[in-house]
GURONU-493073 format. One record per residue (C-alpha): residue in one letter; x, y, z. Coordinates in pm, 1 decimal. Example, Ala and Ser with C-alpha at 12.3 -4.5 7.8 and 13.67 -1.06 7.14 Angstrom:
{rest A&xx 1230.0&yy -450.0&zz 780.0}
{rest S&xx 1367.0&yy -106.0&zz 714.0}
***
This chain:
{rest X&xx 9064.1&yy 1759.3&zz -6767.5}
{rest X&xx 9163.5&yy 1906.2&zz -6441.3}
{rest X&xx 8996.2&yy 1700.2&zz -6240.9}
{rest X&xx 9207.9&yy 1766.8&zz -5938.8}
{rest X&xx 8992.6&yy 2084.9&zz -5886.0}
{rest X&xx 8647.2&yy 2023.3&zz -6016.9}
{rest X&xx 8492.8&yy 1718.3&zz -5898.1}
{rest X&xx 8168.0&yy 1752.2&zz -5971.4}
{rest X&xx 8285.5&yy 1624.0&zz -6343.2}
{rest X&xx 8427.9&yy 1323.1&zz -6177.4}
{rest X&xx 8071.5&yy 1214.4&zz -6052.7}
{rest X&xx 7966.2&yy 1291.0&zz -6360.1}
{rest X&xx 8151.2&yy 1063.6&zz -6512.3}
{rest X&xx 8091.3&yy 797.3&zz -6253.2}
{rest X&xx 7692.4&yy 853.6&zz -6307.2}
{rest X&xx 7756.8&yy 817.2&zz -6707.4}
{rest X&xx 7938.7&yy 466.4&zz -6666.0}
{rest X&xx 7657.5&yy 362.4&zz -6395.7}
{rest X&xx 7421.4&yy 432.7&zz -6664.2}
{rest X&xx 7645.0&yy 283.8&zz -6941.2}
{rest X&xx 7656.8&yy 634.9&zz -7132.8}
{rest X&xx 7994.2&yy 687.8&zz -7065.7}
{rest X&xx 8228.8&yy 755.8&zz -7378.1}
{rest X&xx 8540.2&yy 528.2&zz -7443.5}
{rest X&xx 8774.8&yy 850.2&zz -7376.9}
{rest X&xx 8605.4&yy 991.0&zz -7027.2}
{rest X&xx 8619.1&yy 567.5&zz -6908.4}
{rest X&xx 9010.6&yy 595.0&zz -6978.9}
{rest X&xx 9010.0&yy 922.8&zz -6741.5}
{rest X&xx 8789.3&yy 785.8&zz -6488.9}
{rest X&xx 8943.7&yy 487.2&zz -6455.7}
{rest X&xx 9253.1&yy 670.2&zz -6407.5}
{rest X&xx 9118.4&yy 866.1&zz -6079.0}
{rest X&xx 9002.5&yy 549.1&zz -5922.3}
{rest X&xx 9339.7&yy 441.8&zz -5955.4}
{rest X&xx 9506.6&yy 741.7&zz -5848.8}
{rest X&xx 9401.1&yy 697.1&zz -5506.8}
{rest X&xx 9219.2&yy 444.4&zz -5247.3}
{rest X&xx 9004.7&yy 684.7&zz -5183.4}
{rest X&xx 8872.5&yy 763.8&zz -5507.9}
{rest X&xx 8820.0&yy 435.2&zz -5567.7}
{rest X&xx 8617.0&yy 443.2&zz -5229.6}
{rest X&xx 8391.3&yy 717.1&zz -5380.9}
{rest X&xx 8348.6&yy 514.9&zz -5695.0}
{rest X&xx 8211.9&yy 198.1&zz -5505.7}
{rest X&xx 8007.0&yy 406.8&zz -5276.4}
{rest X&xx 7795.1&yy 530.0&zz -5609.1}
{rest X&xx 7774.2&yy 115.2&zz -5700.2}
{rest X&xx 7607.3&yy 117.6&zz -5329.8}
{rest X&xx 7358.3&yy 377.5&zz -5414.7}
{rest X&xx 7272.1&yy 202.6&zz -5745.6}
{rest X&xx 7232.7&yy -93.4&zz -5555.1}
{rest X&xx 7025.5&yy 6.6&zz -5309.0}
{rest X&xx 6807.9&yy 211.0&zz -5612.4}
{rest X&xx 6803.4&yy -138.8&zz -5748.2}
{rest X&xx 6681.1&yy -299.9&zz -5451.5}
{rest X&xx 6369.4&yy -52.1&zz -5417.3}
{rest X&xx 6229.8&yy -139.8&zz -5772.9}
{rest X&xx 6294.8&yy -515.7&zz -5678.0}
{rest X&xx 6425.7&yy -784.7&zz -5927.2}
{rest X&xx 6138.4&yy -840.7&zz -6099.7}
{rest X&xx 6098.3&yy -471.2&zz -6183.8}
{rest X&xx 5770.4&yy -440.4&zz -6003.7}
{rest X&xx 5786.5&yy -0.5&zz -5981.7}
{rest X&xx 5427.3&yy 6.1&zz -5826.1}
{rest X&xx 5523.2&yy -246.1&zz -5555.1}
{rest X&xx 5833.0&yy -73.7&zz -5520.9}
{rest X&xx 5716.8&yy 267.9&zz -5479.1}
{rest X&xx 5393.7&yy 189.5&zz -5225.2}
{rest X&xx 5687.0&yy 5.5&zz -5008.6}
{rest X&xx 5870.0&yy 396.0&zz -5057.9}
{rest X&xx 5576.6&yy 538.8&zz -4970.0}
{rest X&xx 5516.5&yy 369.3&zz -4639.0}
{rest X&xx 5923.7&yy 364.6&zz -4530.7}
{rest X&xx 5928.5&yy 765.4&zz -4587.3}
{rest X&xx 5552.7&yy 830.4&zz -4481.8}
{rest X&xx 5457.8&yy 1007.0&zz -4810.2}
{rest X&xx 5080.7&yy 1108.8&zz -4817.3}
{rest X&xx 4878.6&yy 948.6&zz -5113.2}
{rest X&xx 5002.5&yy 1114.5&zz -5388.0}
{rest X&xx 4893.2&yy 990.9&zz -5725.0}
{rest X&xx 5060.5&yy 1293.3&zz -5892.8}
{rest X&xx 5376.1&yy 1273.4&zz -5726.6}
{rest X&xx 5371.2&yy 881.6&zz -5837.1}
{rest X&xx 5310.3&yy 911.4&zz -6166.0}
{rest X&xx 5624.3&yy 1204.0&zz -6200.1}
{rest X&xx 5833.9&yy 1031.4&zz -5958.1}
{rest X&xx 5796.2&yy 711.0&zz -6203.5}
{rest X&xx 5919.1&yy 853.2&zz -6499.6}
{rest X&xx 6261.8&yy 977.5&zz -6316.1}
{rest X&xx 6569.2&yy 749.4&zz -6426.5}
{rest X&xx 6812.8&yy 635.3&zz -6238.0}
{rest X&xx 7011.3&yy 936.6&zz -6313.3}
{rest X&xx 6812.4&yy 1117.7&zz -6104.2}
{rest X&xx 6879.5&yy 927.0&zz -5778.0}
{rest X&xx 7267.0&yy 926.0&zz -5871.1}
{rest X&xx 7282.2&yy 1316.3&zz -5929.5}
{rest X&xx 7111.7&yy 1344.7&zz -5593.0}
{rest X&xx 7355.6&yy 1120.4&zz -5459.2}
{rest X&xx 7620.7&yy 1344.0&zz -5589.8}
{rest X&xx 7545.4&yy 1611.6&zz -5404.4}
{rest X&xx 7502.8&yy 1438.0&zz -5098.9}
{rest X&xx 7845.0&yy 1299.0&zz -5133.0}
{rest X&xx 8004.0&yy 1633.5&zz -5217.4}
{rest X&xx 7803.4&yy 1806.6&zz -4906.5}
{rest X&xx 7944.2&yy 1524.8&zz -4670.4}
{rest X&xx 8266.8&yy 1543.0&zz -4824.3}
{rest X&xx 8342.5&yy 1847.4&zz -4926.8}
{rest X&xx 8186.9&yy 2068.3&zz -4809.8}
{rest X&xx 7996.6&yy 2254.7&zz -5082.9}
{rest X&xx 7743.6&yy 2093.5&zz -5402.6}
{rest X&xx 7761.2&yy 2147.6&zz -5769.1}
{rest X&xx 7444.8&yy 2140.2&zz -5936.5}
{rest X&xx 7303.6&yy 2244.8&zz -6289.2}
{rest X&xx 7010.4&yy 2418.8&zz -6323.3}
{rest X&xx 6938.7&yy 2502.8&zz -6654.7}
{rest X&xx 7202.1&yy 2677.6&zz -6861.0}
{rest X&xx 7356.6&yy 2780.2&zz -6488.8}
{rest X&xx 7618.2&yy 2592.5&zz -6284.9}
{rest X&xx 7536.5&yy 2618.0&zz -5895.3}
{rest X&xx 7835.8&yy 2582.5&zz -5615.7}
{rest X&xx 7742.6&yy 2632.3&zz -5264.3}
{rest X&xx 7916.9&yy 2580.0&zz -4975.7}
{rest X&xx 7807.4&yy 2484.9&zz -4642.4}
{rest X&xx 7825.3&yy 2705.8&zz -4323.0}
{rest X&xx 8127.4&yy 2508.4&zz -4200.5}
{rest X&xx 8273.0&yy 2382.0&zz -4484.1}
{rest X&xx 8674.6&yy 2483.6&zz -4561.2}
{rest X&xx 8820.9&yy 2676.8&zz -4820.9}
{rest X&xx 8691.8&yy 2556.1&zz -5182.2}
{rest X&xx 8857.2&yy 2650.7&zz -5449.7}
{rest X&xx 8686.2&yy 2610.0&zz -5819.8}
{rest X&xx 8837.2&yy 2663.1&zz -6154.0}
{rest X&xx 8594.4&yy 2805.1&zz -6426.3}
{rest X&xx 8574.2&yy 2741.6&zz -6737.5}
{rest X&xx 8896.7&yy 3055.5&zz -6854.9}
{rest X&xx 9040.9&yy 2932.3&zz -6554.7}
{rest X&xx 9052.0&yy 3196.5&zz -6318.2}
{rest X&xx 9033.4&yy 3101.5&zz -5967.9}
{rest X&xx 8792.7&yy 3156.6&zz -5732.9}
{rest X&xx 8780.3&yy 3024.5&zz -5409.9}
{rest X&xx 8509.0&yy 3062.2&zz -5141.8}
{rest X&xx 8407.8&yy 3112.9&zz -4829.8}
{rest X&xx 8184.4&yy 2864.0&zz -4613.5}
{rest X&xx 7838.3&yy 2944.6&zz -4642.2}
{rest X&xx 7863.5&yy 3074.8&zz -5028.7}
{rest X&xx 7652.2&yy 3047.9&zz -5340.1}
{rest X&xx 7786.3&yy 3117.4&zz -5660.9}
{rest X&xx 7690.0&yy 3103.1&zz -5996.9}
{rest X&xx 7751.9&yy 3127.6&zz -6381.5}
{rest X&xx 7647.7&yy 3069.4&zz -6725.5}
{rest X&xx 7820.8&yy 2724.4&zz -6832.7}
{rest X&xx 7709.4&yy 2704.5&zz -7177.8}
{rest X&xx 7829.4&yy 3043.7&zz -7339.3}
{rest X&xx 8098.2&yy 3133.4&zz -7030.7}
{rest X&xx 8369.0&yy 3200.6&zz -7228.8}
{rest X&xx 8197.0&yy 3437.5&zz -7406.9}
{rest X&xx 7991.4&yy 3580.2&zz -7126.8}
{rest X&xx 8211.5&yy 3590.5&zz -6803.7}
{rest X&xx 7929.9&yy 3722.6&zz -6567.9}
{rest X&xx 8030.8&yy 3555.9&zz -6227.5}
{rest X&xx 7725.3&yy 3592.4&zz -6014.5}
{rest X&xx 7805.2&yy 3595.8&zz -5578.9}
{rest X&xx 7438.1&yy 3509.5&zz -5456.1}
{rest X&xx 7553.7&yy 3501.3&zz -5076.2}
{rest X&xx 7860.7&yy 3486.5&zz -4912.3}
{rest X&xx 8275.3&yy 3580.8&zz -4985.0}
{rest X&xx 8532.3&yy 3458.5&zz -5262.8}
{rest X&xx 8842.0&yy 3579.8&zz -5388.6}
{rest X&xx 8872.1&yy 3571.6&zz -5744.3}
{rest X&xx 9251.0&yy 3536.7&zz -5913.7}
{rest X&xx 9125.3&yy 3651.9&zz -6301.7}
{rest X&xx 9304.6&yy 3511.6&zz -6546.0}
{rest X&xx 9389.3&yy 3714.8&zz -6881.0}
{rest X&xx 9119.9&yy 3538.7&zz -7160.9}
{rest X&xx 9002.1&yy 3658.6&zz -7542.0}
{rest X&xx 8669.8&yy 3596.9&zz -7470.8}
{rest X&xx 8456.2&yy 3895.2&zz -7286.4}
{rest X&xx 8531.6&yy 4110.1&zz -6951.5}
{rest X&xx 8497.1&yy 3940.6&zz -6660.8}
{rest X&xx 8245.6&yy 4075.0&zz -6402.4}
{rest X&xx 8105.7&yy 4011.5&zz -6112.1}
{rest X&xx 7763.2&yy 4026.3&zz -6006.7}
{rest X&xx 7671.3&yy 4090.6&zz -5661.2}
{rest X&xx 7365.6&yy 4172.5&zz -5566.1}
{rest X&xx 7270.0&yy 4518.0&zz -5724.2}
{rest X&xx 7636.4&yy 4580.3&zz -5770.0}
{rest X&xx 7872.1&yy 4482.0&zz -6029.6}
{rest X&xx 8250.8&yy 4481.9&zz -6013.0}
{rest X&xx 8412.7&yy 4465.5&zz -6383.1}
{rest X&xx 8746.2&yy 4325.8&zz -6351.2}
{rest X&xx 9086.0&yy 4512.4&zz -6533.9}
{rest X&xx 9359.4&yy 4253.0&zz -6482.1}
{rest X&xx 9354.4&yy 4157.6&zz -6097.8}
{rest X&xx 9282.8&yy 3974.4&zz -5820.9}
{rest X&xx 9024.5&yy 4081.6&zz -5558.0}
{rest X&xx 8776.9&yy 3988.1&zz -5280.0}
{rest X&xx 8417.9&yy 4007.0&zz -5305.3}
{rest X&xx 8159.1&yy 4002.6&zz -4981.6}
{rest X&xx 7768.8&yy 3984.9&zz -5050.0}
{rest X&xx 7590.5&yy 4001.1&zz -4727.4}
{rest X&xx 7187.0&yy 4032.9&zz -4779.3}
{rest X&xx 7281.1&yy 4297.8&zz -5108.1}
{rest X&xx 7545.0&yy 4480.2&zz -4855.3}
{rest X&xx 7870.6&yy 4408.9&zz -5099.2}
{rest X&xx 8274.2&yy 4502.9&zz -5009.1}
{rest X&xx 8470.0&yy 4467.1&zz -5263.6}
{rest X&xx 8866.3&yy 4498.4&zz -5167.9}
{rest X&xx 9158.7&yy 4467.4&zz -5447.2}
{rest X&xx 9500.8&yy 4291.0&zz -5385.9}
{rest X&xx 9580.4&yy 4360.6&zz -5743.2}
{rest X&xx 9500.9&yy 4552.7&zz -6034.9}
{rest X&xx 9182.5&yy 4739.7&zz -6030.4}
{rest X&xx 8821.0&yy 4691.1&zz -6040.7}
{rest X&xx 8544.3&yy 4929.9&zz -6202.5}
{rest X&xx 8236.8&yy 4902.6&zz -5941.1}
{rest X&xx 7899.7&yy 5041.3&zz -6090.9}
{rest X&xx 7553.6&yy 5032.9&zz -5935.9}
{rest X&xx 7337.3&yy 5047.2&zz -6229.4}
{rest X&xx 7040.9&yy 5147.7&zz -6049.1}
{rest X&xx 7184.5&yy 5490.5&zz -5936.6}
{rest X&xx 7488.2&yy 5501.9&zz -6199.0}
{rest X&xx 7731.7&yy 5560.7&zz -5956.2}
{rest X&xx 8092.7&yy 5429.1&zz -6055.6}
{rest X&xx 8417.3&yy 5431.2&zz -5841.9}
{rest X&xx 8740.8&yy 5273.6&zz -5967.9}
{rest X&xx 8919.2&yy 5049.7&zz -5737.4}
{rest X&xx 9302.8&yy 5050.4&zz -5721.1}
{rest X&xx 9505.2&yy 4805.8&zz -5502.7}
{rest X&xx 9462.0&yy 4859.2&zz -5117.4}
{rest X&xx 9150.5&yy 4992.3&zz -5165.2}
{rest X&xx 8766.9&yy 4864.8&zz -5092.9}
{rest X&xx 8455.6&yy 4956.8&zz -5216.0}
{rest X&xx 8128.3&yy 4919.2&zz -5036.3}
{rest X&xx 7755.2&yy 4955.8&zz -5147.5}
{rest X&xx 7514.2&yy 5002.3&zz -4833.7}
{rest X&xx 7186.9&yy 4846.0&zz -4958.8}
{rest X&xx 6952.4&yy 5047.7&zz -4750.1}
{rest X&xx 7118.7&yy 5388.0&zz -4876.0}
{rest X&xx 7179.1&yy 5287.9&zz -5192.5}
{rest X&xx 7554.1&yy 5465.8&zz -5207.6}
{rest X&xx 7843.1&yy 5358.6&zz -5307.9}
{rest X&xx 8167.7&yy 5438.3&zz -5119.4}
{rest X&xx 8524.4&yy 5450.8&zz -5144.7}
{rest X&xx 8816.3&yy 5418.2&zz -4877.5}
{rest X&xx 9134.4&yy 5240.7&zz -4774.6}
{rest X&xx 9147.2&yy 4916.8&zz -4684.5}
{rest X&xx 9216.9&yy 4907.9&zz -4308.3}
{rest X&xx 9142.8&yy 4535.8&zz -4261.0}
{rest X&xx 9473.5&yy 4366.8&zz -4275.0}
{rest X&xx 9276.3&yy 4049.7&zz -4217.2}
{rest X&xx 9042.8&yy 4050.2&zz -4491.3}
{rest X&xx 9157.7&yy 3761.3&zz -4644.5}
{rest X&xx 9276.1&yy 3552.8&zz -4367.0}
{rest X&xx 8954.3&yy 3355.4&zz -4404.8}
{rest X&xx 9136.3&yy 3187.8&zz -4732.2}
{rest X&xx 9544.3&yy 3210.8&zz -4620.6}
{rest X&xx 9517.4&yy 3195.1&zz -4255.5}
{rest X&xx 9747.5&yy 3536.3&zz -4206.6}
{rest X&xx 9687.7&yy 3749.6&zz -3940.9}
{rest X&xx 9799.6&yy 4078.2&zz -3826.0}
{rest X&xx 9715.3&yy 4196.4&zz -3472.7}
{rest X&xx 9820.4&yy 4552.1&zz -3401.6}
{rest X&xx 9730.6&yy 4607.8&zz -3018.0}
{rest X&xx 9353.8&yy 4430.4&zz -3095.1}
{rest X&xx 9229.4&yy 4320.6&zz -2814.2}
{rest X&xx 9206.3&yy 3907.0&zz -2722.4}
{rest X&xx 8810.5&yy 3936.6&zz -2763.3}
{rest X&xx 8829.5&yy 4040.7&zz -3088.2}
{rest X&xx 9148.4&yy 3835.9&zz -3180.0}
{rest X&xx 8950.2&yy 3539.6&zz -3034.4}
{rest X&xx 8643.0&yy 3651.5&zz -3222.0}
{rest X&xx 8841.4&yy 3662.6&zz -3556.4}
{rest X&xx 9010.5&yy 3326.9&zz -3543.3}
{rest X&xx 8689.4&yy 3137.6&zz -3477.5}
{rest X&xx 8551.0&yy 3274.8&zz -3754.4}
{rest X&xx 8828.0&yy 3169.9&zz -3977.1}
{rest X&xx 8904.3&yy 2845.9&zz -3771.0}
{rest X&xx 8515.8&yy 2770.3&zz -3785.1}
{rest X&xx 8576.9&yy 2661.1&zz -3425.6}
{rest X&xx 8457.3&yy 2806.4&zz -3073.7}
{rest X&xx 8679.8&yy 3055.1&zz -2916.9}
{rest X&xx 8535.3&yy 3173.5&zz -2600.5}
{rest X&xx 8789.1&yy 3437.3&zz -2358.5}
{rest X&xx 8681.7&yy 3391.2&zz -1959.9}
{rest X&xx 8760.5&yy 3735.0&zz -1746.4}
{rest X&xx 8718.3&yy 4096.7&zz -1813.5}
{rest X&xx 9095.0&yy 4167.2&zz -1786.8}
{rest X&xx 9188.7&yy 3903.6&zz -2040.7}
{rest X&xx 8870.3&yy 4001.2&zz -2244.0}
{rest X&xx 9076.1&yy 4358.9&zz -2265.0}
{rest X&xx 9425.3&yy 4274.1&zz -2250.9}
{rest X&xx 9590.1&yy 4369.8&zz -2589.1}
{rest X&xx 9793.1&yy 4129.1&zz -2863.4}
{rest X&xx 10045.9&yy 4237.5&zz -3109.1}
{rest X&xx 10185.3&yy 4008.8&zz -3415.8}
{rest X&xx 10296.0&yy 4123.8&zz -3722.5}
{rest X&xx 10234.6&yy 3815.5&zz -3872.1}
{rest X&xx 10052.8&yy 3500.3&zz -3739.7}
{rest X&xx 10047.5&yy 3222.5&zz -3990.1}
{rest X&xx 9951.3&yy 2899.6&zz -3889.8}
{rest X&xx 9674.9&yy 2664.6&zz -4071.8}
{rest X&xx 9543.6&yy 2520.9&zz -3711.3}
{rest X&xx 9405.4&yy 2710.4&zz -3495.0}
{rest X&xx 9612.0&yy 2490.4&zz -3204.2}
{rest X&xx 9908.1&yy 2678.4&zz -3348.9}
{rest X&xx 9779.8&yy 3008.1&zz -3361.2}
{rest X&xx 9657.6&yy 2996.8&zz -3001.0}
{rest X&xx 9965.5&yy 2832.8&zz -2882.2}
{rest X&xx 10186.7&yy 3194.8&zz -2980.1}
{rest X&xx 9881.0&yy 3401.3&zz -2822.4}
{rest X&xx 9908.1&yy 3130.2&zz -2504.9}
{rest X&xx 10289.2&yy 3192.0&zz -2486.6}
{rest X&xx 10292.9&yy 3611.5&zz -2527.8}
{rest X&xx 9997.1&yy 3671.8&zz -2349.4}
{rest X&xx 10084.4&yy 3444.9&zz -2063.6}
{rest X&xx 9717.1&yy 3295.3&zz -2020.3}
{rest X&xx 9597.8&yy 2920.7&zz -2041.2}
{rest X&xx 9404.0&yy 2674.2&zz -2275.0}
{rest X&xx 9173.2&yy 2433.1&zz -2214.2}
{rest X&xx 8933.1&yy 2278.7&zz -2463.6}
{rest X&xx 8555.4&yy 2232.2&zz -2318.8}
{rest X&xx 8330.0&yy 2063.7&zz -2595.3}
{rest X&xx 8479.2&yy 2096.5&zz -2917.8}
{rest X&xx 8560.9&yy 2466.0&zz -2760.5}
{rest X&xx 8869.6&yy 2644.8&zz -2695.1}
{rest X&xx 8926.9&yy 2856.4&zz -2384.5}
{rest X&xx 9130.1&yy 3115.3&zz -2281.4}
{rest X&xx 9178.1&yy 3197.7&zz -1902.3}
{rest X&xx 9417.9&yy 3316.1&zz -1648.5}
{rest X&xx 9659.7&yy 3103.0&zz -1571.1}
***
């Protein structure tokens, strides 16, 4: 089990040997992980907290009605006698999923959740790269603030990736089982042996190839266009069209590999693009240096103290940081 790159399974685990589920194989493996590192084992005692304190609110002589009128009155729940009675019956499963999530939104970043037949990963609006591994193992990794989704139970079979909100890029892997396809609002991008990036914002999709191609359909209108590498495909929601062109954004992906390429841009928009990438504040102070143009063929740096250091030292200007935010400014 790859464990390295999907754990959500790892809690699962943890929640099956809380409950004393847990089969004599998957104990082996987790005990392995807590081992691995300090930190795992960190994560492991933190769900023994939870259980604890879940523990604690029923009380040790297993009073539930005591337990939940002193819930009531700490969280200042209205009188309820329907939410008591379905609230009762909830095991302590329940509270330790929930606590999953909450540990992978602190820690993480994003939350894996099942609902129903689907697996749910969302990321949070400042959250870092996260990169998944589904079940044929192709890649995807995704922007903050994105929702994904797919069928877990029949995947292999049915490889319908579905982008609810937000950006991945998806490195397909070669499988027996069905095409793979993408779902994007009304759009759907069928994969033919590549690797590509996918943008759903409020049903307006761009989809741009690195490799290989991509057959893009709106089934609504039937309109089709076949995407080769370097090129992007857009669907306008409001029109309903679909349209073809180069890709001119060199720095479509910088988002995921931090690679930029600034051909005379000027620093507002540079500044603009690395604090969307950074996730930090980037704020230019003067009309000249708001206009002033940068040029780098290739700016690759994974902090964005490095990247502003080069612009610093070509552009001639100064940084200070006010607040958790960088400035630029004259020197």
């Amino acid at each position: 089990m790859a464990h390295q790159n999907n754990e959500e399974l790892i809690y699962e685990l943890i929640i099956e040997d809380l409950e004393e589920t847990i089969a004599i194989q998957d104990k082996m493996i987790l005990q392995q992980w807590r081992t691995a590192d300090a930190a795992n084992e960190r994560t492991y005692l933190e769900f023994l907290n939870v259980q604890a304190s879940i523990d604690k609110l029923y009380g040790a002589n297993g009073n539930a009605d005591a337990s939940w009128e002193v819930l009531d009155k700490k969280l200042s729940i209205p009188e309820n006698p329907t939410f008591k009675i379905r609230a009762k019956k909830l095991n302590i499963g329940f509270y330790l999923r929930i606590a999953a999530v909450l540990l992978l939104v602190s820690s993480l970043g994003y939350y894996f959740m099942a609902q129903g037949k689907y697996a749910v990963i969302s990321t949070s609006g400042t959250a870092n790269v996260t990169r998944i591994v589904l079940p044929d193992e192709t890649i995807v990794n995704l922007n903050a603030g994105t929702k994904i989704r797919y069928n877990k139970e029949n995947f292999l079979f049915d490889r319908d990736l579905e982008v609810l909100s937000g950006e991945v890029f998806i490195q397909v892997v070669k499988h027996a089982g069905g095409q793979f396809k993408v779902i994007a609002g009304d759009v759907e991008a069928e994969d033919i042996g590549t690797s590509f990036n996918v943008k759903n914002e409020n049903g307006n999709v761009s989809v741009t190839v690195e490799e290989g191609k991509v057959a893009l359909k709106h089934e609504g209108t039937n309109q089709k266009l076949l995407l080769s590498a370097g090129k992007m495909g857009t669907f306008n929601s409001s029109t309903k069209r679909l349209a073809l062109a180069d890709n001119s954004d060199l720095n479509y992906k910088s988002w995921l590999d931090k690679r930029f390429n600034f051909d005379g841009m000027v620093l507002s928009k540079v500044a603009a693009q690395l604090e969307e990438v950074y996730q930090v504040p980037v704020v230019v102070r003067g009309n000249v240096l708001n206009n002033r143009k940068f040029t780098v063929a290739n700016l690759h740096y994974q902090t964005i103290d490095s990247a502003l250091a080069v612009i610093s030292a070509s552009l001639q200007c100064k940084i200070t940081r006010e607040k958790g935010t960088y400035v630029l400014s004259d020197n």
